[in-house]
PDB file with SEQRES, HELIX, SHEET and CRYST1 records, atoms N, CA, C and O in Angstrom:
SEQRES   1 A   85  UNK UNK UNK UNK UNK UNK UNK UNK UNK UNK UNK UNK UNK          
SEQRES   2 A   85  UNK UNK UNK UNK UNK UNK UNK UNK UNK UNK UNK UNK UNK          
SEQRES   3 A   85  UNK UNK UNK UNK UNK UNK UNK UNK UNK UNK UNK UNK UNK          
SEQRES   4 A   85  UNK UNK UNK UNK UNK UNK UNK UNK UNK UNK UNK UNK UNK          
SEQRES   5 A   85  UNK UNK UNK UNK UNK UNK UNK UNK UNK UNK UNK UNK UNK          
SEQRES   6 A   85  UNK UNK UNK UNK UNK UNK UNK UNK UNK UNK UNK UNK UNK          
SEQRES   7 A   85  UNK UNK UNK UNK UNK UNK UNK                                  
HELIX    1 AA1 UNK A    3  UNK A   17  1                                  15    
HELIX    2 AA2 UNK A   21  UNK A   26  1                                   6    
HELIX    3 AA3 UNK A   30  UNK A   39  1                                  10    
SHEET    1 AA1 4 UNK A  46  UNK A  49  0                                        
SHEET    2 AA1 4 UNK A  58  UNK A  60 -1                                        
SHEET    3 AA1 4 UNK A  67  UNK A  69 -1                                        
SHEET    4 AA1 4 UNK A  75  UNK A  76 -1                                        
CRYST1    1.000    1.000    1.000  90.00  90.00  90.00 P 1           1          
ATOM      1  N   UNK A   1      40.879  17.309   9.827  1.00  0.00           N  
ATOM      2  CA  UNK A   1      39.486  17.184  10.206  1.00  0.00           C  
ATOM      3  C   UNK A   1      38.743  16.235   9.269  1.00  0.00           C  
ATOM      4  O   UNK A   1      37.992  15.395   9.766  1.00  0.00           O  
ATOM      5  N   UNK A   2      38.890  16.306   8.042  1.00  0.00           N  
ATOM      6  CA  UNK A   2      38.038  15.731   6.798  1.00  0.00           C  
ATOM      7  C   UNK A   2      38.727  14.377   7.194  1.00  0.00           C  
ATOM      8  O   UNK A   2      37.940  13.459   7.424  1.00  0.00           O  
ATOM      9  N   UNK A   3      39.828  14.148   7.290  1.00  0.00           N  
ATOM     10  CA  UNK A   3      40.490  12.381   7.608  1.00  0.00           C  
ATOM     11  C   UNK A   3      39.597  11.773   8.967  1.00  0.00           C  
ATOM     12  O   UNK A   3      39.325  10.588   9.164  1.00  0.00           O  
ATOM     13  N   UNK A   4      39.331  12.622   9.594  1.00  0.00           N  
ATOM     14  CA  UNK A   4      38.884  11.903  11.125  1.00  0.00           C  
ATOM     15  C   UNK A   4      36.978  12.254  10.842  1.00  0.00           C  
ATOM     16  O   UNK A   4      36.131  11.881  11.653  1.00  0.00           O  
ATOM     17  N   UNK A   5      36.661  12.970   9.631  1.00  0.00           N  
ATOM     18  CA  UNK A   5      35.238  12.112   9.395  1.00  0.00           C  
ATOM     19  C   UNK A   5      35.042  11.013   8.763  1.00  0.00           C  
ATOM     20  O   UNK A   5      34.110  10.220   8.897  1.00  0.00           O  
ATOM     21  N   UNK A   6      36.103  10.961   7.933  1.00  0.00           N  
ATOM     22  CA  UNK A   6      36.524  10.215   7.206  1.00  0.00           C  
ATOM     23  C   UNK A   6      36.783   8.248   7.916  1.00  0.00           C  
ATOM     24  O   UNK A   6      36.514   7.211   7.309  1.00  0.00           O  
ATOM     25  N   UNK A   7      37.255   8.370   9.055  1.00  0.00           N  
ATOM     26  CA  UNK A   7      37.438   7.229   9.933  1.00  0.00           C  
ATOM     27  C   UNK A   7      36.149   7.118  10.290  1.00  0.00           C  
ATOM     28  O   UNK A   7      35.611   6.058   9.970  1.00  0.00           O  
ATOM     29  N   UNK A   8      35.518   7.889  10.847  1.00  0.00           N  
ATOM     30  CA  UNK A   8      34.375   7.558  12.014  1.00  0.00           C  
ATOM     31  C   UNK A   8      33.055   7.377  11.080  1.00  0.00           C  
ATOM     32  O   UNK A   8      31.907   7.298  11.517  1.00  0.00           O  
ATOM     33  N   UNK A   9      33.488   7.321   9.523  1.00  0.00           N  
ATOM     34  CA  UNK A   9      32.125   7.232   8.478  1.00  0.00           C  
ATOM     35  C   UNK A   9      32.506   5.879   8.950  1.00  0.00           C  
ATOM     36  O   UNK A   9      31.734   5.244   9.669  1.00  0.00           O  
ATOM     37  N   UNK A  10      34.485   5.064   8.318  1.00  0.00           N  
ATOM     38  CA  UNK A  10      34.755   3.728   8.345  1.00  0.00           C  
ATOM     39  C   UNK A  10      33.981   2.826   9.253  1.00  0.00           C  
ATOM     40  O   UNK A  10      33.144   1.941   9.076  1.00  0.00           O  
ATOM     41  N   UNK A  11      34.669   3.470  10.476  1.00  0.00           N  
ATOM     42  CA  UNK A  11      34.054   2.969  11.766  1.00  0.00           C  
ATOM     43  C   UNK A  11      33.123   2.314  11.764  1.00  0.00           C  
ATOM     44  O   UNK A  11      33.048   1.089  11.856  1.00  0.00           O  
ATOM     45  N   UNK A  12      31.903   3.474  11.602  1.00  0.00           N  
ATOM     46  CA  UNK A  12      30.494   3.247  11.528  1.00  0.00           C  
ATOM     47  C   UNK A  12      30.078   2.221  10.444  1.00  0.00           C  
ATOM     48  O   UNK A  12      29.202   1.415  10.759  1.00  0.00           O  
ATOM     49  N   UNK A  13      30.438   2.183   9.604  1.00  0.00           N  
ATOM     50  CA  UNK A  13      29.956   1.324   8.375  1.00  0.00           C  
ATOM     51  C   UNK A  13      30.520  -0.147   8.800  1.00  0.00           C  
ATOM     52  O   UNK A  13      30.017  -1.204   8.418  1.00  0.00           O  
ATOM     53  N   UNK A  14      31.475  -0.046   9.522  1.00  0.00           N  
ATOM     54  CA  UNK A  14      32.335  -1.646   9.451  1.00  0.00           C  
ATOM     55  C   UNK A  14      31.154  -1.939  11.084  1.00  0.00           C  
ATOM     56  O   UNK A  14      30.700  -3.048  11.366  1.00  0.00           O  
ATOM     57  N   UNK A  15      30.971  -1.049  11.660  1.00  0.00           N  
ATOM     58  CA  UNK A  15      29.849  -1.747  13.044  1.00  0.00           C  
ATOM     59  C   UNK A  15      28.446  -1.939  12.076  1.00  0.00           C  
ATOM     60  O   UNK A  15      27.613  -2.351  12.883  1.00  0.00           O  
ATOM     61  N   UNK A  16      28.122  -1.889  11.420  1.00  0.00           N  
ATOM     62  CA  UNK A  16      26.789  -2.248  10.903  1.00  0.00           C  
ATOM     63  C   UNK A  16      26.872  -3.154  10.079  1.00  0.00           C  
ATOM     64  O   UNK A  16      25.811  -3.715   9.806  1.00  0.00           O  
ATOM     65  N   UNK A  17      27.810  -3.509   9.562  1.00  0.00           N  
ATOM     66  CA  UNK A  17      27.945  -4.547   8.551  1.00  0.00           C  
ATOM     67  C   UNK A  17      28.139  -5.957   9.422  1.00  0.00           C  
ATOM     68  O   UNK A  17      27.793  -7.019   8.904  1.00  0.00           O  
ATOM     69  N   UNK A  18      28.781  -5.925  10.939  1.00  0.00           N  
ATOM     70  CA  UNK A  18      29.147  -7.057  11.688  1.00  0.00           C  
ATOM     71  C   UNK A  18      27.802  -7.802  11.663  1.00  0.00           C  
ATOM     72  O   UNK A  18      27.752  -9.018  11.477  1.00  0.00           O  
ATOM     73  N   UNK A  19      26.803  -7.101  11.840  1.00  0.00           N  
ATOM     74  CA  UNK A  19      25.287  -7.667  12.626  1.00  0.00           C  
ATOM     75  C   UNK A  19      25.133  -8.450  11.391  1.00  0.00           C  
ATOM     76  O   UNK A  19      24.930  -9.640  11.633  1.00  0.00           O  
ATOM     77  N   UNK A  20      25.176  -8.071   9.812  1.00  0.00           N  
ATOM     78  CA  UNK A  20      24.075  -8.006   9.409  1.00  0.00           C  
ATOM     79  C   UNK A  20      24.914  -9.201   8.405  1.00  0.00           C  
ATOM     80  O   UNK A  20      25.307  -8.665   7.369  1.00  0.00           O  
ATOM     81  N   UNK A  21      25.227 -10.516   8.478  1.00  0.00           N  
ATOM     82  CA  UNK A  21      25.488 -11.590   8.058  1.00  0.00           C  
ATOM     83  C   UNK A  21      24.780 -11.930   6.525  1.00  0.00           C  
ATOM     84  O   UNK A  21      25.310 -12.142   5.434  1.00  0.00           O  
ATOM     85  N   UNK A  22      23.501 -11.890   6.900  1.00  0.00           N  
ATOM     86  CA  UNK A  22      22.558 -12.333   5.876  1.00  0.00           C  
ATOM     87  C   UNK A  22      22.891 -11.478   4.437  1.00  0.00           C  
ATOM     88  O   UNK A  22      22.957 -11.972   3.311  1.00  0.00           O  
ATOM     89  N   UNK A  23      23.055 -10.236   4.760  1.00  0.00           N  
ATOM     90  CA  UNK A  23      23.221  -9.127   3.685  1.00  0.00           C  
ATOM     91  C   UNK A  23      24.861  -9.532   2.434  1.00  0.00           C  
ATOM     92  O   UNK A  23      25.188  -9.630   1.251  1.00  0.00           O  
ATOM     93  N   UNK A  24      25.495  -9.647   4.174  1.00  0.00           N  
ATOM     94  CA  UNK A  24      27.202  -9.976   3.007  1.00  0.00           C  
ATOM     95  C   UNK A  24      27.234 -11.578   2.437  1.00  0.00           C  
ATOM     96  O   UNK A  24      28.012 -11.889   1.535  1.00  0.00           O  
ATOM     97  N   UNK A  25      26.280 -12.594   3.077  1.00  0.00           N  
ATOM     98  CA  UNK A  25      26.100 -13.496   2.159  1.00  0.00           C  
ATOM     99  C   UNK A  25      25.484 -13.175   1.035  1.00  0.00           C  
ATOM    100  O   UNK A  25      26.055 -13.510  -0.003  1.00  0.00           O  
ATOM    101  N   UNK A  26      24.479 -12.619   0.956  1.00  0.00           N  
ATOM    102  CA  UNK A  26      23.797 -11.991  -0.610  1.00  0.00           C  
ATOM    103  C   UNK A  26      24.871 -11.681  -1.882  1.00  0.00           C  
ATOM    104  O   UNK A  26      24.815 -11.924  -3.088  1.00  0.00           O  
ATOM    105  N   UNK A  27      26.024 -10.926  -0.890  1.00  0.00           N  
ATOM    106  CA  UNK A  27      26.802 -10.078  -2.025  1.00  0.00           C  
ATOM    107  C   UNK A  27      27.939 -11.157  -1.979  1.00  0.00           C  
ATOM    108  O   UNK A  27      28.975 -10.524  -2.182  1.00  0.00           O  
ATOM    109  N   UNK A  28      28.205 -12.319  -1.830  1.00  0.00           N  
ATOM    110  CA  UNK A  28      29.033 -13.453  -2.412  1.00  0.00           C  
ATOM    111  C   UNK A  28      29.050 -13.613  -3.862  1.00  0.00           C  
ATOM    112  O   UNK A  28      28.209 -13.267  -4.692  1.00  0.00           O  
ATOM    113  N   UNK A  29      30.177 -14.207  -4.007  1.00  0.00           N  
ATOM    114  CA  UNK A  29      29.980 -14.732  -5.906  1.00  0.00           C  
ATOM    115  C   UNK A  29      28.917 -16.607  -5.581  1.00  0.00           C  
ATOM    116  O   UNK A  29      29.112 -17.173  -4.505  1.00  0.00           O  
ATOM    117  N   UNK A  30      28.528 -16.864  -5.997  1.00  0.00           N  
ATOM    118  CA  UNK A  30      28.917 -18.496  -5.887  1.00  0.00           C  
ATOM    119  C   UNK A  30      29.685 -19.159  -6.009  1.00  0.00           C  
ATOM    120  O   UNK A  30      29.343 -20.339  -5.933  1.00  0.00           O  
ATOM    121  N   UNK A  31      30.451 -19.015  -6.143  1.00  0.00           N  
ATOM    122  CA  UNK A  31      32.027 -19.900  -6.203  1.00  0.00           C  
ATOM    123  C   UNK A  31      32.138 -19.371  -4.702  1.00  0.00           C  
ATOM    124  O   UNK A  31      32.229 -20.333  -3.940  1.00  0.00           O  
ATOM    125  N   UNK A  32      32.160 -18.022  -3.970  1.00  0.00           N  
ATOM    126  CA  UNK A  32      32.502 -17.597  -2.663  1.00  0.00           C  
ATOM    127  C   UNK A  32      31.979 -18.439  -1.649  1.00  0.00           C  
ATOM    128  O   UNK A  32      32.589 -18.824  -0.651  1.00  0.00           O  
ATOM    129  N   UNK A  33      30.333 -18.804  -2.099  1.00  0.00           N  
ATOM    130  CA  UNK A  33      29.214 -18.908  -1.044  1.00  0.00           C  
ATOM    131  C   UNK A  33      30.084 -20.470  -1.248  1.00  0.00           C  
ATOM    132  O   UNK A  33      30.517 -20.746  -0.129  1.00  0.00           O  
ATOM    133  N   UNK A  34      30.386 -21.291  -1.996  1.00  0.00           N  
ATOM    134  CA  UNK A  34      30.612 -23.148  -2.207  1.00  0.00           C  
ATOM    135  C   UNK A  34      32.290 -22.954  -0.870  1.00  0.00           C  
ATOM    136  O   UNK A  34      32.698 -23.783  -0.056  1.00  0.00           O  
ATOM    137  N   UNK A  35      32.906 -21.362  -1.228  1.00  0.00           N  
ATOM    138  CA  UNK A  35      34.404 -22.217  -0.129  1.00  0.00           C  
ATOM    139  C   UNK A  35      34.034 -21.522   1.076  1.00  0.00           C  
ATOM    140  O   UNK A  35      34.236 -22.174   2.101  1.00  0.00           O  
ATOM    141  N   UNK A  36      33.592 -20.483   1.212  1.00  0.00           N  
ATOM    142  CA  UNK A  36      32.663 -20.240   2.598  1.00  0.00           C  
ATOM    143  C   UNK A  36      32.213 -21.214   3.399  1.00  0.00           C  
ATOM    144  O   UNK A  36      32.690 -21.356   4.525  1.00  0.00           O  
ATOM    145  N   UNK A  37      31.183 -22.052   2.897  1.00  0.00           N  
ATOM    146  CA  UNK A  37      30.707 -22.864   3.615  1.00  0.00           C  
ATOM    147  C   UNK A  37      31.635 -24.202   3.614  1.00  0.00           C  
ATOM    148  O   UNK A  37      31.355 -24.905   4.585  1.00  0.00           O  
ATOM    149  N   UNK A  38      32.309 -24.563   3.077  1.00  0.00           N  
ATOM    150  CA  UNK A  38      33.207 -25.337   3.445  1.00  0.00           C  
ATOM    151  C   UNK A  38      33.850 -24.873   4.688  1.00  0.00           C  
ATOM    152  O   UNK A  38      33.737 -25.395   5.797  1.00  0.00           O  
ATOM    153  N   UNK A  39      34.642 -23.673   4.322  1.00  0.00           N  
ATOM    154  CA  UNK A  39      35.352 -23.087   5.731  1.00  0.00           C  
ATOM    155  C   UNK A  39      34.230 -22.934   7.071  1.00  0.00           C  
ATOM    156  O   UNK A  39      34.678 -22.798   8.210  1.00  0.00           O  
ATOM    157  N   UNK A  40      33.163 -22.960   6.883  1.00  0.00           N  
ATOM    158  CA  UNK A  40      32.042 -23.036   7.952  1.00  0.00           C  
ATOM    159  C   UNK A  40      31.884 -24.283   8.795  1.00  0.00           C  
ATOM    160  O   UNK A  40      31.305 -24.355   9.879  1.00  0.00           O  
ATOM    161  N   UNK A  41      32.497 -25.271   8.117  1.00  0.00           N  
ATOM    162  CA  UNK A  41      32.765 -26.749   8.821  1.00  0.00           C  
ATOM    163  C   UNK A  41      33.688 -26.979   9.705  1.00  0.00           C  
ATOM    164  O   UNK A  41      33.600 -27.836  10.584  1.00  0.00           O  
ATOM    165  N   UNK A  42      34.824 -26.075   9.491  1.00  0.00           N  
ATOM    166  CA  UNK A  42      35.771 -26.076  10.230  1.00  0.00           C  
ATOM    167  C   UNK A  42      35.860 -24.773  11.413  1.00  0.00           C  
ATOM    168  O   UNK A  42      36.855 -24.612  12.120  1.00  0.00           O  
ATOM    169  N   UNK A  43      34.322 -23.673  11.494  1.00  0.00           N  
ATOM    170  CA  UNK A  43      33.973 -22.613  12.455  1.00  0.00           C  
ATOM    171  C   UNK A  43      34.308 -21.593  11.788  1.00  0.00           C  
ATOM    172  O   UNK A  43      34.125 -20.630  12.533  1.00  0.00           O  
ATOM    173  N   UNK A  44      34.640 -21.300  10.948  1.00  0.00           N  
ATOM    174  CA  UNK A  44      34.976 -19.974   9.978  1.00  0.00           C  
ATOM    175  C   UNK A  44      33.450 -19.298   9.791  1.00  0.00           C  
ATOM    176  O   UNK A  44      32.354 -19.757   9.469  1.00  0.00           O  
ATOM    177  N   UNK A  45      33.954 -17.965  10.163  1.00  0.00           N  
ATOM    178  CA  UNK A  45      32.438 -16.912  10.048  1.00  0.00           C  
ATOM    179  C   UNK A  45      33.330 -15.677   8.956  1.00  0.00           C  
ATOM    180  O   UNK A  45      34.469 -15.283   8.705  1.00  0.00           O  
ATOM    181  N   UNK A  46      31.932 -15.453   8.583  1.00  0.00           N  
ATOM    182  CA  UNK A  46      31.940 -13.804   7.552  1.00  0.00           C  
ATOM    183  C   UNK A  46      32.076 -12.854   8.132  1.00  0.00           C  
ATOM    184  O   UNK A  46      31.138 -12.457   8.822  1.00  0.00           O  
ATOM    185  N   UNK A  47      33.528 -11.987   8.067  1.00  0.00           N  
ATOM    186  CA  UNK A  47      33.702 -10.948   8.637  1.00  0.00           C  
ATOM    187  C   UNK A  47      33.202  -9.936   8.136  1.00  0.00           C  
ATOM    188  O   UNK A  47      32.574  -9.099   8.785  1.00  0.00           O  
ATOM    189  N   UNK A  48      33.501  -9.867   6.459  1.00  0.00           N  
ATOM    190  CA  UNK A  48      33.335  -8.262   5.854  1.00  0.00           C  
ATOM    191  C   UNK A  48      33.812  -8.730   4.019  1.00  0.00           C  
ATOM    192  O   UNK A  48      34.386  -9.797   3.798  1.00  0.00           O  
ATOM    193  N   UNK A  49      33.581  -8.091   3.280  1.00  0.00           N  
ATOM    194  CA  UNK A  49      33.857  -8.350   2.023  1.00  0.00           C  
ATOM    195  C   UNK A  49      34.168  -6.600   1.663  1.00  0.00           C  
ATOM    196  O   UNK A  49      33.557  -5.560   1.909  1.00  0.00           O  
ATOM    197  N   UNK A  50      35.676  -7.000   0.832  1.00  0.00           N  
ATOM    198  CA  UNK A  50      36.630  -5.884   0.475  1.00  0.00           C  
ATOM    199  C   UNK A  50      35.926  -5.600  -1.066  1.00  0.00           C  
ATOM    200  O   UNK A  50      35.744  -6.729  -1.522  1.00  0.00           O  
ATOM    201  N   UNK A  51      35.683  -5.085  -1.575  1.00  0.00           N  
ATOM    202  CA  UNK A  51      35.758  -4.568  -2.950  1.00  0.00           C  
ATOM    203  C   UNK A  51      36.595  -3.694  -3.748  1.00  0.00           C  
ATOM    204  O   UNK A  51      36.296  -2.592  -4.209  1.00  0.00           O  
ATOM    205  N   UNK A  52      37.796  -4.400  -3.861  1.00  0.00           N  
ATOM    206  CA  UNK A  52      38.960  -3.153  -4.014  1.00  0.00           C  
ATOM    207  C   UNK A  52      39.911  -3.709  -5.820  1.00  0.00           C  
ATOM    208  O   UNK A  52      40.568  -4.647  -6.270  1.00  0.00           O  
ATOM    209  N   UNK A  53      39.369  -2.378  -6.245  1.00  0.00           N  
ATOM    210  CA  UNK A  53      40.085  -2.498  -8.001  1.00  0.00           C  
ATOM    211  C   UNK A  53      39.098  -4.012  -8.649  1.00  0.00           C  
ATOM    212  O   UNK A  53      39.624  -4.858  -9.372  1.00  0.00           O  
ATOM    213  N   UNK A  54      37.775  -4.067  -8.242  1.00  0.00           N  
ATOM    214  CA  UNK A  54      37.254  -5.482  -9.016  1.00  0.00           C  
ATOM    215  C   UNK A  54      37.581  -6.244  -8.202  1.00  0.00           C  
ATOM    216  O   UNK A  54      36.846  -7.225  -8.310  1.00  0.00           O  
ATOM    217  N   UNK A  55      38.285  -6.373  -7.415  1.00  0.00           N  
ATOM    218  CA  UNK A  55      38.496  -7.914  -6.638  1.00  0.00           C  
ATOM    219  C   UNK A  55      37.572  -8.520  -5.604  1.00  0.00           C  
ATOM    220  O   UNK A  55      38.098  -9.549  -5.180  1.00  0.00           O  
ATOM    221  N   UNK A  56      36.590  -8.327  -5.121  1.00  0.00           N  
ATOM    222  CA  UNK A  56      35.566  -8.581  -4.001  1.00  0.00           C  
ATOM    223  C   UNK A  56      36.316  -9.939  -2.994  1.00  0.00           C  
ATOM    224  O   UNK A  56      35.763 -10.996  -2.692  1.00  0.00           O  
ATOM    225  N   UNK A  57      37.229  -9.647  -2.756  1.00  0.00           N  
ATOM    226  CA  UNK A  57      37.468 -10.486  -1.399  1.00  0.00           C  
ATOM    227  C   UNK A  57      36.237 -10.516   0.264  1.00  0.00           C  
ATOM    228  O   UNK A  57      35.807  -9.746   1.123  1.00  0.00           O  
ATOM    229  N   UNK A  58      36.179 -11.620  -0.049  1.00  0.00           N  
ATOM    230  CA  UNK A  58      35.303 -12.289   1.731  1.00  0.00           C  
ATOM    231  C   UNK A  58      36.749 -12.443   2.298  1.00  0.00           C  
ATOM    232  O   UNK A  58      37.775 -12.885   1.781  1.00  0.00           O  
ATOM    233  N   UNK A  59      36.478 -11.913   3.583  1.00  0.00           N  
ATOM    234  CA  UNK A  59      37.659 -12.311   4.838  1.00  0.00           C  
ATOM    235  C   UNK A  59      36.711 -12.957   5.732  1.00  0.00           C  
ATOM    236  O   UNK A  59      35.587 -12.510   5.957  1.00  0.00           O  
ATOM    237  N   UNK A  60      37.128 -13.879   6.171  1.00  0.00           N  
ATOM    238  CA  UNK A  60      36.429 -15.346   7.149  1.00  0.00           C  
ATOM    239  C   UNK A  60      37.225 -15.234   8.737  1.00  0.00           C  
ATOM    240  O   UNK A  60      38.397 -14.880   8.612  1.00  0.00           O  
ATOM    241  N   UNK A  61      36.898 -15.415   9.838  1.00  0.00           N  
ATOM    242  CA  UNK A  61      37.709 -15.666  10.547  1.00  0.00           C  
ATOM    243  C   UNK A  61      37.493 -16.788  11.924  1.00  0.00           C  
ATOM    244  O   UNK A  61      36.441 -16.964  12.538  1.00  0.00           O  
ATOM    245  N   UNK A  62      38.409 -17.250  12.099  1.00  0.00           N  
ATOM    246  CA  UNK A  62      37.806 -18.546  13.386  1.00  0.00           C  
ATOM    247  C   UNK A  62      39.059 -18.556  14.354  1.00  0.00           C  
ATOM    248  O   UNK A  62      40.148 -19.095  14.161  1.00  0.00           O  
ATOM    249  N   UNK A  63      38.683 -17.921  15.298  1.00  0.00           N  
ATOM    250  CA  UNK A  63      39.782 -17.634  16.253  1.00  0.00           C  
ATOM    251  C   UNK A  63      40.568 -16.501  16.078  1.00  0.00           C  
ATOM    252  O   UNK A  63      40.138 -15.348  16.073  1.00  0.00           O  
ATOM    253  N   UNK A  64      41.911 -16.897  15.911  1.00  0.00           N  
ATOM    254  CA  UNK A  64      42.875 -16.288  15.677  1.00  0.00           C  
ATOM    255  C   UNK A  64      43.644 -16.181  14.169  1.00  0.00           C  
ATOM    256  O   UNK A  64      44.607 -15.510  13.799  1.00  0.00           O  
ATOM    257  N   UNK A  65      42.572 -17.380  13.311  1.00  0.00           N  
ATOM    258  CA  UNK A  65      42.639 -17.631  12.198  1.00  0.00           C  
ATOM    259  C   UNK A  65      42.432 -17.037  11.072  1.00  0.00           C  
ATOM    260  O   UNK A  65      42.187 -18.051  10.418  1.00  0.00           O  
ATOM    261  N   UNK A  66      42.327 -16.104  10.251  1.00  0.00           N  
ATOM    262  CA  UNK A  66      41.776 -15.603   8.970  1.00  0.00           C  
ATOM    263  C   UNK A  66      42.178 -15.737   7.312  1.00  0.00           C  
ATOM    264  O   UNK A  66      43.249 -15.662   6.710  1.00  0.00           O  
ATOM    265  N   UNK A  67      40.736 -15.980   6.878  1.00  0.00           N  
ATOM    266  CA  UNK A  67      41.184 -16.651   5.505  1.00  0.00           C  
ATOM    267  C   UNK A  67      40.751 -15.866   4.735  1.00  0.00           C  
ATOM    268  O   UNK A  67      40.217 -15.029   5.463  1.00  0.00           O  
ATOM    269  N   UNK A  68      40.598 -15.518   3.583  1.00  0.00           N  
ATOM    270  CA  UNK A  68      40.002 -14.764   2.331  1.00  0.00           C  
ATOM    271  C   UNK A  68      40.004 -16.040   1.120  1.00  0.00           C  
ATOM    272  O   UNK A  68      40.754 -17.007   0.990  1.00  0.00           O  
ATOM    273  N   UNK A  69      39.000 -15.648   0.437  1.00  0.00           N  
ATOM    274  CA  UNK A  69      38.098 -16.064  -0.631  1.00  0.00           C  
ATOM    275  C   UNK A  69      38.165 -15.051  -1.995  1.00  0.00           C  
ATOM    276  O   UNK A  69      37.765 -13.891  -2.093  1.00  0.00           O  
ATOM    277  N   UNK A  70      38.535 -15.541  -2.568  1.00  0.00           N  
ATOM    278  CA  UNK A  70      38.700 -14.227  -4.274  1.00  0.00           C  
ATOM    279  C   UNK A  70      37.371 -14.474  -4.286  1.00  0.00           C  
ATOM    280  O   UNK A  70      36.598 -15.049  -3.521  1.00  0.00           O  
ATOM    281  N   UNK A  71      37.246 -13.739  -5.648  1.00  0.00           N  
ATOM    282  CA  UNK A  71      36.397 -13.906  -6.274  1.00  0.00           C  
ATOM    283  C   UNK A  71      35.596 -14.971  -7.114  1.00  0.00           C  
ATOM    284  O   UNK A  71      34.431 -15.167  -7.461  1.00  0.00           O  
ATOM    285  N   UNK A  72      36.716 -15.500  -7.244  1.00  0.00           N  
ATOM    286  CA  UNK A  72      36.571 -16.996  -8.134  1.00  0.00           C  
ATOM    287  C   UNK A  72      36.519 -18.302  -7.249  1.00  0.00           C  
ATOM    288  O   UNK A  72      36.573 -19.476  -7.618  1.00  0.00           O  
ATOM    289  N   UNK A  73      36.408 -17.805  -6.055  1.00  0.00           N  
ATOM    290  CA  UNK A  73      36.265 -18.782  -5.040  1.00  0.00           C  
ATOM    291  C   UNK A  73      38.009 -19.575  -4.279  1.00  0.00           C  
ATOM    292  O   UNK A  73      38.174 -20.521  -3.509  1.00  0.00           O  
ATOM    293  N   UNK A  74      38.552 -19.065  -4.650  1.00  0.00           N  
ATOM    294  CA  UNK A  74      39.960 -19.595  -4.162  1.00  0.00           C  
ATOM    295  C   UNK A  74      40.195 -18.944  -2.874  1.00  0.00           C  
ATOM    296  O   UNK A  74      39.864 -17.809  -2.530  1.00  0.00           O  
ATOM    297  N   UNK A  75      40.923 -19.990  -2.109  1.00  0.00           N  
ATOM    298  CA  UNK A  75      40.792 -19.835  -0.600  1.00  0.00           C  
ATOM    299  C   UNK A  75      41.900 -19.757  -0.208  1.00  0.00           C  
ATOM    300  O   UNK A  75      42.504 -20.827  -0.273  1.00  0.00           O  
ATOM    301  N   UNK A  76      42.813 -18.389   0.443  1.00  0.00           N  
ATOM    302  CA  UNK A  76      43.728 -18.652   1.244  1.00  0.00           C  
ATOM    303  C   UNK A  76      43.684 -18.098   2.594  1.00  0.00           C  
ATOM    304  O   UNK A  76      43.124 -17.145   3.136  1.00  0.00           O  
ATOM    305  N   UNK A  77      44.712 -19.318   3.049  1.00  0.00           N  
ATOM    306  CA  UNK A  77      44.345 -19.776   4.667  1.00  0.00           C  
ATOM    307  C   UNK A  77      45.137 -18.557   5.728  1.00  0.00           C  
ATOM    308  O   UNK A  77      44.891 -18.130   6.856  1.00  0.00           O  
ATOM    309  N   UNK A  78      46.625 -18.170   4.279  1.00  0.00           N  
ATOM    310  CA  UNK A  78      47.438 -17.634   5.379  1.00  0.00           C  
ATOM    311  C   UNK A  78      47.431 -15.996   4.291  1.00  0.00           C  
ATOM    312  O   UNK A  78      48.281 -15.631   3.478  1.00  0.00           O  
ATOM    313  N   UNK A  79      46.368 -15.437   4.630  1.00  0.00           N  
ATOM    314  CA  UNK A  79      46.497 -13.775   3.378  1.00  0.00           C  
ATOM    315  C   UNK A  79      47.572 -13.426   4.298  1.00  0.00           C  
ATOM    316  O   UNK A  79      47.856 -14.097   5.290  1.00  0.00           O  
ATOM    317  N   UNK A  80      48.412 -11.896   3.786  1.00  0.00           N  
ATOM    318  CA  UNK A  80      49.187 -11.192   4.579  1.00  0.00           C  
ATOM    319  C   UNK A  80      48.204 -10.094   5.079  1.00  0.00           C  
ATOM    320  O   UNK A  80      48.657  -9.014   4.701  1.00  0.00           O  
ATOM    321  N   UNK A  81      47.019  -9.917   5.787  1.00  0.00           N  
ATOM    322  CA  UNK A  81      46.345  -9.285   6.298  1.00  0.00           C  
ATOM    323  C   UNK A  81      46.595  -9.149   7.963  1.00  0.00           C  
ATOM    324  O   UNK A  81      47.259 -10.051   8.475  1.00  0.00           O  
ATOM    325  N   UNK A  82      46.020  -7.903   8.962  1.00  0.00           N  
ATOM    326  CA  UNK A  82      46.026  -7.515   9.874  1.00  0.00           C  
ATOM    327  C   UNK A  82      44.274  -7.264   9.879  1.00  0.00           C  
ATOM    328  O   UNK A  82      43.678  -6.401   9.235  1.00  0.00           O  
ATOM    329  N   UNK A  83      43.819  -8.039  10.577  1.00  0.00           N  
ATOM    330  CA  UNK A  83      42.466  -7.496  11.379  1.00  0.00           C  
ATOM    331  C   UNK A  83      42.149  -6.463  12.441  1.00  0.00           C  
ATOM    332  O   UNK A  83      42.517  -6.770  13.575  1.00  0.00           O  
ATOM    333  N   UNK A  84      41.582  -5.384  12.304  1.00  0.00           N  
ATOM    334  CA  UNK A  84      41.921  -4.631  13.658  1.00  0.00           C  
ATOM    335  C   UNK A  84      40.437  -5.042  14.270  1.00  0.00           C  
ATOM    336  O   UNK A  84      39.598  -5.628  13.586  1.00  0.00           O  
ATOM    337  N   UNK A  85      40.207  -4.623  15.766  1.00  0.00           N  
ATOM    338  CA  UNK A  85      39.098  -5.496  16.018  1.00  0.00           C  
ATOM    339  C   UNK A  85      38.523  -3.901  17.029  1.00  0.00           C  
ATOM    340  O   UNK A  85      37.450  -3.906  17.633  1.00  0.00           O  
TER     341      UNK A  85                                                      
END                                                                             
């Protein structure tokens, strides 16, 4: 029971965060916001930013494409990630 409030808190938090763009740009590093918008040239949007053990990863995605951004601004094109949608 506690696991399946536990999802539907996830759930809920990952649908409110989609809308709200402006907010997860705020919480970028600058080094994030400089390869972000690079990747924005090529149609890359802000999915969600991970905060896991210190690491604040941005995940970007354009199509079928998804990239992540460290912290320090380094960009990879091919993470071993699964998006669920």
């Amino acid at each position: 029971m506690a696991a399946a409030m536990q999802r539907e808190y996830l759930l809920e938090r990952r649908q409110e965060m989609l809308g709200d763009t402006d907010k997860l740009w705020e919480s970028l590093t600058l080094a994030q916001k400089f390869a972000a918008s690079s990747l924005a040239q090529f149609g890359y949007k802000l999915n969600f930013i991970r905060d896991f053990h210190d690491t604040h990863v941005a995940v970007l995605s354009c199509n079928d494409n998804i990239a992540t951004i460290s912290k320090s601004g380094e960009i990879n094109t091919d993470p071993k990630i699964k998006m669920r949608l």
